[in-house]
N, C-alpha and C positions, 0 to 999 in steps of 0.2 A: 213630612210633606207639608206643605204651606198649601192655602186654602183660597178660593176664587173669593169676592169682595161681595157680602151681600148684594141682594138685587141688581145684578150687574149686567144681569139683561135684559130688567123690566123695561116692559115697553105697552103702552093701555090703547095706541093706535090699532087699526085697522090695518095697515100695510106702514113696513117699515122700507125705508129709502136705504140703499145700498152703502152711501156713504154715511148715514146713521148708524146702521150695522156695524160697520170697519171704525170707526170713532170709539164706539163702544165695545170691541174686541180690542185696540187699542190700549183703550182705559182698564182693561182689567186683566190683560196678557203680561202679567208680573212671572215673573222663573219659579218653577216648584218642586228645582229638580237639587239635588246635592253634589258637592265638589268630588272629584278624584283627582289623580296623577297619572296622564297615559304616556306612553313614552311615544317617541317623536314619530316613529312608522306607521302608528296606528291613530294617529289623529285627525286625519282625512276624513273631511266631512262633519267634524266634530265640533261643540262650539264653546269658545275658551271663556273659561268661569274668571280668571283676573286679569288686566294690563299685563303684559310681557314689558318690565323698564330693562331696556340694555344696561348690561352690566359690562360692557365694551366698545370700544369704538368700530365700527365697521366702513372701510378698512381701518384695521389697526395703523398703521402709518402711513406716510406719503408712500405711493408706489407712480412706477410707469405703465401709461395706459396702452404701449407700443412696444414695442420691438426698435430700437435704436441707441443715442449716446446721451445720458445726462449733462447738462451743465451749465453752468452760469450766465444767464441772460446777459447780465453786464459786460461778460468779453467780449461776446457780437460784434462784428463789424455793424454798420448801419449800413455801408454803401458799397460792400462788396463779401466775398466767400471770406470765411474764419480757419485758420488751421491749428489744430489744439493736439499735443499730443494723447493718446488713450492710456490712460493709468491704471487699469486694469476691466473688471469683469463685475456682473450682478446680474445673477439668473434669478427666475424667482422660487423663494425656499432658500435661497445662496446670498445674503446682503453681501457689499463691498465691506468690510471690516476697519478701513481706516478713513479719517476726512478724507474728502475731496480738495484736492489745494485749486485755489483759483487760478485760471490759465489752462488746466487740464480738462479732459473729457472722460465718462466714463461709459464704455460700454454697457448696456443694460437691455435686458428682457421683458414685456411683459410680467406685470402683477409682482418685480423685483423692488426690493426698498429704494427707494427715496439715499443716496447717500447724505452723511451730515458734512456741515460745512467744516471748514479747517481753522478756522477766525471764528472771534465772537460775532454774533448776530447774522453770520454768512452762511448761507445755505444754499446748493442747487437747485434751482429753479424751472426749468424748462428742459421738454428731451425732447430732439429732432429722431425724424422716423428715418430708420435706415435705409427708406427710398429714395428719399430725399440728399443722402450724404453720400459721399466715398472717402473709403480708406486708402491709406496712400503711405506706405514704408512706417506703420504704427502710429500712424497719424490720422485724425479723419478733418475732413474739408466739408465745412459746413456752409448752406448759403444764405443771404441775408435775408428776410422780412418772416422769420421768426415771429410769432407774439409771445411776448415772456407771460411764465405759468404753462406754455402749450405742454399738451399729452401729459400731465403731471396730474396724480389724481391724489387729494389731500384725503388724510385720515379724518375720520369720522364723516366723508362725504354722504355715504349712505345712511349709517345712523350713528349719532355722538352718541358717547357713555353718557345713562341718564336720561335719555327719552324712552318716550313711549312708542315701542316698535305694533306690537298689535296691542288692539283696543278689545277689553272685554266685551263677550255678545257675540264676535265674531266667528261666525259659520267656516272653518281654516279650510282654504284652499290649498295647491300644490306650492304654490307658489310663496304661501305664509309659511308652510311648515321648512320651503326652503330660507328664510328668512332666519325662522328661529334657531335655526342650522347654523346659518355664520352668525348666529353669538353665542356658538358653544353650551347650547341647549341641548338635553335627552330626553327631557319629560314637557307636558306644558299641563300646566292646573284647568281640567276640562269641566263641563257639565253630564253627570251621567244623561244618559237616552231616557225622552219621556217614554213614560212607558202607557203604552196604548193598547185597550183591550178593545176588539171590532168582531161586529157581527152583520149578518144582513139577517133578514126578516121575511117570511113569507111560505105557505103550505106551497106554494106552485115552485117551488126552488130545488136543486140538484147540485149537487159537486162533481164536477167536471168527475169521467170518471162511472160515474151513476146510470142505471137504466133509467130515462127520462119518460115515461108515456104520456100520451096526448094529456093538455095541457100546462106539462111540466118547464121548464126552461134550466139552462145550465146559470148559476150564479157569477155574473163575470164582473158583480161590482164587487164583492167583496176582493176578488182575484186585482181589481184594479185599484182598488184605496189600500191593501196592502204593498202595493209594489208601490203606490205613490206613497206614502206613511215610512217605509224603507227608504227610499231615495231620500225623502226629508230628516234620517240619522235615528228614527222612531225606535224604540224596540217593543215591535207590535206580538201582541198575541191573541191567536186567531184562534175564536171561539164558535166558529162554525156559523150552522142555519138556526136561527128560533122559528120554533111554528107558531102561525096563529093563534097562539093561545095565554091572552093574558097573565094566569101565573106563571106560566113556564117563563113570560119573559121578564117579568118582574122578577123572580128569584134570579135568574140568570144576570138579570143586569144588577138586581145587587150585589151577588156576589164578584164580578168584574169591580165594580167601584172598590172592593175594599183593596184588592190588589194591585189598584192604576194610577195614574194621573190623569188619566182622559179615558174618554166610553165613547166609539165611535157603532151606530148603525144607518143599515143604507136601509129603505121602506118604512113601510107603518106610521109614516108621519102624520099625514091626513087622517080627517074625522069620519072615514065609513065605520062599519061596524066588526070590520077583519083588522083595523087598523089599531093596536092594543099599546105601542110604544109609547104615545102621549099620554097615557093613564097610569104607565107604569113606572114613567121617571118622575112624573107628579106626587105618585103616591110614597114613590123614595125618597125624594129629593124637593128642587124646585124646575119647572119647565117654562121658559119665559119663553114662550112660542113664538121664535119671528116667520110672521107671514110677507117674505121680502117682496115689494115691487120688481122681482128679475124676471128674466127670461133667457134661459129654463133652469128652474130651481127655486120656485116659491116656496113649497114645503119645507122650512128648514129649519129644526128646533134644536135651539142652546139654551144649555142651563146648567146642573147639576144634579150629581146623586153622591151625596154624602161628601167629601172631602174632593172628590174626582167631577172633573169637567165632562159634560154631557153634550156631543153633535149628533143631531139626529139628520141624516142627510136623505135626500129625495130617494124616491126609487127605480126613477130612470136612468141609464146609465150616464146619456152625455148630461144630465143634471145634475148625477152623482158626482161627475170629475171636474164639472167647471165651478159648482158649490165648493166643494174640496178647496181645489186652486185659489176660488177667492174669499172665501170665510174662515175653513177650517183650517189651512193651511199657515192665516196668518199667528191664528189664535194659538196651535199648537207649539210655533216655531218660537212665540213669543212666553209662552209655559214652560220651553225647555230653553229658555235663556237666551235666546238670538235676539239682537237688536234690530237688526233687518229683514222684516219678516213679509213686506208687501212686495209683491213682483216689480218689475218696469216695465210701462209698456211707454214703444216707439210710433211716433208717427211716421204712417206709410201712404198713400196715395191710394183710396179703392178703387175696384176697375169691377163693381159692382155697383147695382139699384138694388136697393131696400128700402121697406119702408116699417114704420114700428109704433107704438103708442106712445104719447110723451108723458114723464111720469112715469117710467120702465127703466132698468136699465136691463140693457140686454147686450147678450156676448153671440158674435156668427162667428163659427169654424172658417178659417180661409188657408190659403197658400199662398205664398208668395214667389213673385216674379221680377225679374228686372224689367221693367217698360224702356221704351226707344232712348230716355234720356243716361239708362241704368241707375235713375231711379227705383226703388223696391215700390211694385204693384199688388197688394191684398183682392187676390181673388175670392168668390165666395163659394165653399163645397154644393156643389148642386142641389144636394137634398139635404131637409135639417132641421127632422125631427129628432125627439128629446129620445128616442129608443135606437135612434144607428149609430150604436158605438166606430161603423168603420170610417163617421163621417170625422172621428178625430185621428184615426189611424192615417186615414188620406188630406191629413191639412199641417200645418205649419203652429198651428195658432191661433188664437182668441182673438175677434177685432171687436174694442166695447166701446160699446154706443152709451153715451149718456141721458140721464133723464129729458136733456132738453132735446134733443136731437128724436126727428118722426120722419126722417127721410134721406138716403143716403144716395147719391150720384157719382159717378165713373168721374175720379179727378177728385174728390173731395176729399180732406185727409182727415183723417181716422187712426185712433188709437190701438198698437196693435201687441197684445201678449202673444211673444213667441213661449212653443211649449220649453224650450230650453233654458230660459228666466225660470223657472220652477222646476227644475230638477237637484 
């Protein structure tokens, strides 16, 4: 297991700036994960540990991109219809088997070879769509203004033998693993799952499940950074509740570090005197405490314990998920080897007032809408404090406001994380 970068989150400020933060996860979200070989079905979601270079051309040869007749741009009339006799057939899976003699046409299929030419240097060139033509006593009747090359799709168009089809880092969607598919691929060289041990923290906590009595609450962050941690390809394990009590979570957390690559808790971040997590990753490890300029989600400590990376995440829920989203999530994704590990966010148009501190950055919960022009409108969830989990249940997305920005207006555009960029 390879090892975070000494003081790689020191920081001697008061409040660190957001995009400080991300710089410096950045700088030290190096992979610390180890190669395997999964086979092609189960690579969903997965993220490939070396370049895929084709070792084929795709397509392997010229084919026809239609349904119609092969043949020689050169016999074309210019200034009126061509009649050419048909020399035979090419289905595809079925090549024509002999050249193609000039003056002839050849019936041909969809994704059927390319026939060769009959002469040196002579090859067919162009196939007419069979909407376009008619046959006529084994003959077909072609008409003029043709572009030579038309419906003709050259080998190696999608990718030459010897390029690089996927780029290591790569988070493999459906669509890569169909890629690596037509170049007669069964395996691709992945990165195992970082492997992430998470807890939440606190005497007032419950597993769903549990008799709760007054005072108590059901634990719904941990239930929500495990299902976020899954979707990001994690192989989390779930260490329950720690109580309040300093040894308990010092042992607990270091025995998690010697099994992980990362140590995720939600609570105990803050300096009261129930708050035990920053004394006990301190006294394991190192805790370079960033006290971020956001909103919601100041409390939010990285660092280390032993060989394993340490997020210590707020204890509020919507602080826990959008901290997640935009710290933890880059930091992990970039440990278990993905090269793209920061969301995108889109400009939309709000069709809200806010206003904010400058010097913050801060993320509102919104939905979005088409307005009159169907342009997309970022609405704002009515209510939006850092404890109504349903205010992300009921929204679309993140709209983040930057440091400089203390005021936002109906019409003004704004940047917007949909939750679907991070799944």
């Amino acid at each position: 297991m390879a090892q975070l970068t000494d003081d790689c989150f020191a920081f001697g400020g008061d409040l660190m700036s957001a995009e400080e933060a991300l710089a410096r996860l950045r700088a030290v979200a190096v992979p610390v994960t180890e190669t395997e070989s999964v086979p092609l079905a189960a690579c969903l979601g997965r993220i490939l540990a070396e370049d895929v270079i084709a070792g084929r051309s795709v397509p392997p040869h010229d084919n026809s991109a239609v349904d119609g007749y092969a043949l020689y741009f050169d016999n074309l009339a210019s200034d009126g219809e061509t009649v050419l006799p048909i020399a035979g057939r090419a289905a595809a899976g079925h090549s024509f088997e002999q050249p193609l003699r000039q003056g002839t046409a050849l019936r041909i299929f969809t994704g059927a070879p390319m026939p060769q030419g009959a002469g040196e240097g002579e090859a067919p060139d162009t196939v007419l769509m069979q909407e376009d033509c008619r046959e006529e006593n084994g003959r077909v009747v072609v008409p003029p203004g043709i572009a030579r090359g038309a419906n003709r799709r050259k080998a190696g168009e999608d990718i030459a033998a010897g390029d690089r089809a996927l780029a290591a880092g790569r988070r493999l969607r459906p669509q890569d693993i169909g890629l690596a598919a037509s170049l007669g691929l069964t395996a691709l060289p992945l990165r195992k799952p970082l492997r992430v041990a998470l807890f939440s923290t606190g005497d007032e906590l419950r597993d769903p499940g549990q008799a709760a009595p007054l005072g108590a609450v059901y634990d719904a962050n941990r239930a929500t950074v495990a299902a976020l941690l899954a979707q990001a390809g994690m192989a989390v394990t779930d260490l329950g509740i720690l109580p309040d009590r300093a040894a308990t979570i010092r042992d607990a957390l270091a025995e998690a570090a010697e099994g992980h690559d990362a140590v995720i808790t939600s609570g105990g971040m803050s300096t009261g005197e129930e708050d035990h997590v920053h004394a006990a990753v301190e006294a394991l490890g190192r805790l370079d405490f960033w006290r971020l300029a956001v909103k919601p989600g100041r409390p939010v400590g990285l660092g280390r314990i032993g060989r394993a990376a340490f997020i210590g995440l707020p204890g509020n829920p919507v602080a826990v998920m959008v901290t997640y989203l935009r710290f933890a999530r880059p930091l992990l994704l970039g440990l278990a080897g993905c090269t793209e590990t920061e969301p995108r966010l889109y400009p939309v148009r709000a069709d809200f007032t806010h206003r904010k501190k400058a010097g913050r950055r801060e993320w509102v919960r919104a939905s979005l809408r088409n307005g009159p022009d169907g342009a997309p409108l970022a609405a704002k969830f009515p209510r939006d404090g850092a404890g109504i989990l349903s205010s992300l249940v009921g929204s679309d997305g993140l709209v983040e406001l930057g440091e400089a920005v203390t005021a936002v207006a109906p019409g003004d555009m704004v940047d917007f994380l949909p939750f679907s960029e991070v799944s």
